[in-house]
N, C-alpha and C positions, 0 to 999 in steps of 0.2 A: 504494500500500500504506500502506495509514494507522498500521500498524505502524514505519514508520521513524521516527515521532518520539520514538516511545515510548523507544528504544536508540537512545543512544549509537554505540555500532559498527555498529548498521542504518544510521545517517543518514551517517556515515563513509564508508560503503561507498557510497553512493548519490552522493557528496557530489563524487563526478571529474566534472567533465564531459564527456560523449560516454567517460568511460571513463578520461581520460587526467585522472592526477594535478597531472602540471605544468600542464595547465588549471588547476586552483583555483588553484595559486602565483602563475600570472599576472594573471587576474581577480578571484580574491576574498580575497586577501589584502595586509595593511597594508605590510607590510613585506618590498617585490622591487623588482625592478630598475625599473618605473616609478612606485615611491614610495605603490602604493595608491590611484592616482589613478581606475581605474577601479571601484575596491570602492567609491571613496569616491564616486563617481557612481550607482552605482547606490542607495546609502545615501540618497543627496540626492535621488533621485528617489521614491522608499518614503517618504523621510519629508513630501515635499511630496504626497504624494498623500494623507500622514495628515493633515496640516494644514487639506488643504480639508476635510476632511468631519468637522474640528472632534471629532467625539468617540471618536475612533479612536484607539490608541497602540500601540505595538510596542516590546516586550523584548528587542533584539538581542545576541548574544554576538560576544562576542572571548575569546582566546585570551592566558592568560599560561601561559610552560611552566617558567618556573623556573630555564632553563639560563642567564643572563646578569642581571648588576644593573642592565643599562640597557634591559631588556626594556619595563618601564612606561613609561621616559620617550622611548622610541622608539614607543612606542604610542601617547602622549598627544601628543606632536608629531605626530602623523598626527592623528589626531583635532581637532584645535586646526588645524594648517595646513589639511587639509582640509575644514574648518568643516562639519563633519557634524554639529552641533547641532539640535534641534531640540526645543522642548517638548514633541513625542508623542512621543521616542524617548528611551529609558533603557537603560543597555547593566549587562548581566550577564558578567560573567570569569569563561570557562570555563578550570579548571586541569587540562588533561591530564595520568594520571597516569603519566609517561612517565620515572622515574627511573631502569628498566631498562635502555631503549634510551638516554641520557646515556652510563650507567657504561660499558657495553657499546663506545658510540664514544668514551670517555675523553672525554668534554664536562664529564664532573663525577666526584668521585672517592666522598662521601659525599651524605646525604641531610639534613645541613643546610642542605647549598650549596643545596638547593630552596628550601627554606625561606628562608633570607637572601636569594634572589633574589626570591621574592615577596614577601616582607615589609618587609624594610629600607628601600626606599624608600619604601613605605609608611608606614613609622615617623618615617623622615625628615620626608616632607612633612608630616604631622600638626603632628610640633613646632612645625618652620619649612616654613610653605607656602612662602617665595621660594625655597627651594632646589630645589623642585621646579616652575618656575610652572606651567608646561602642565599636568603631571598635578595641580596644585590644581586647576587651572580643569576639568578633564578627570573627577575624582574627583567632582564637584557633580553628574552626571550617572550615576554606575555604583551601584547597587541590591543589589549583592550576590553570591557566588560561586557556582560549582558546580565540581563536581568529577568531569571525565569519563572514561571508560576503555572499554574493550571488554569490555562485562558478558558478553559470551559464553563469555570465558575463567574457570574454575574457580581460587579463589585457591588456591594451595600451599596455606598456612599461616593460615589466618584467626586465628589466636587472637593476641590483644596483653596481654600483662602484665606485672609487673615482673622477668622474663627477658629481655623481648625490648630490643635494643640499643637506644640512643639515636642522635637523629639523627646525633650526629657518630662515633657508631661504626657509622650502619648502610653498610657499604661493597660489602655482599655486591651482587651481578649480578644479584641476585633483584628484584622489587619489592616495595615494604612492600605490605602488609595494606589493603584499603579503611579497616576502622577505623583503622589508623596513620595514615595520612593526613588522614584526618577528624580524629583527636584535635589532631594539630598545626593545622591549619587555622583550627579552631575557639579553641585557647589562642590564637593568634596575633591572630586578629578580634576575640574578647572583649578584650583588654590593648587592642587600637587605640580 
């Protein structure tokens, strides 16, 4: 169905293998209990397949969710130790907009805490890269954000204006707004 790439939550939903969720957590994810080693095998094989045929490259994604400030740099040490580099491959960070389900399991209490967890160490390493080295080295290769969610679902509340909370008062169990999230996003990227 060539519609799954199109959505977000089409690709999601396609994305178990044989069905079964804890498949993807075992195999194609960076961060479980064997360290990424097998996402990071098959990365290394994709990208050697790009390399031979010379004028080939591929826009892979990873995933930052926001919920922790060592989220980046548990990403960039996978990346770096698993030396998944390659000059055909340039990685795009998908930020799933998943602030509901945080508040919901008390992971986070407001929707700054997103935000300072994607950004801050991004701010960080900008200044001073040694404070970050891996995701220095790890950041020369990422191209840019996206922002995923399950477009299937009707937003409550689409409207954003100067009524609507700020991040460190938004606490509600609700999720913000696609534009809410785009406008921080984007203040955040322009200042970097």
């Amino acid at each position: 169905d060539r519609n799954t790439f199109h959505r977000f939550d089409k690709f999601n939903a396609k994305y178990n293998p044989i069905g079964e969720s804890r498949l993807r957590e075992v195999f194609l994810k960076t961060d479980n209990y064997i360290k990424g080693k097998y996402f990071a095998s098959i990365i290394k094989e994709v990208a050697s397949d790009l390399e031979e045929s010379k004028y080939q490259n591929a826009e892979l994604r990873l995933s930052i969710y926001g919920k922790s400030k060592d989220e980046w740099d548990r990403l960039a040490e996978w990346a770096i130790e698993s030396n998944v580099y390659s000059d055909n491959v340039r990685w795009l960070i998908q930020t799933p907009r998943l602030f509901d389900i945080f508040k919901l399991n008390k992971v986070l209490s407001n929707f700054q805490q997103v935000i300072d967890n994607i950004f801050l160490p991004l701010f960080e390493v900008t200044a001073r890269p040694s404070s970050h080295p891996n995701l220095h080295k790890f950041l020369q290769y990422v191209i840019g954000f996206d922002s995923v969610d399950d477009e299937s679902k009707p937003e409550k509340n689409p409207l954003f204006d100067k009524d609507t909370p700020k991040p460190e008062d938004w606490s509600d169990e609700e999720n913000p707004n696609y534009a809410y999230y785009m406008y921080y996003m984007y203040a955040n990227l322009t200042v970097l």
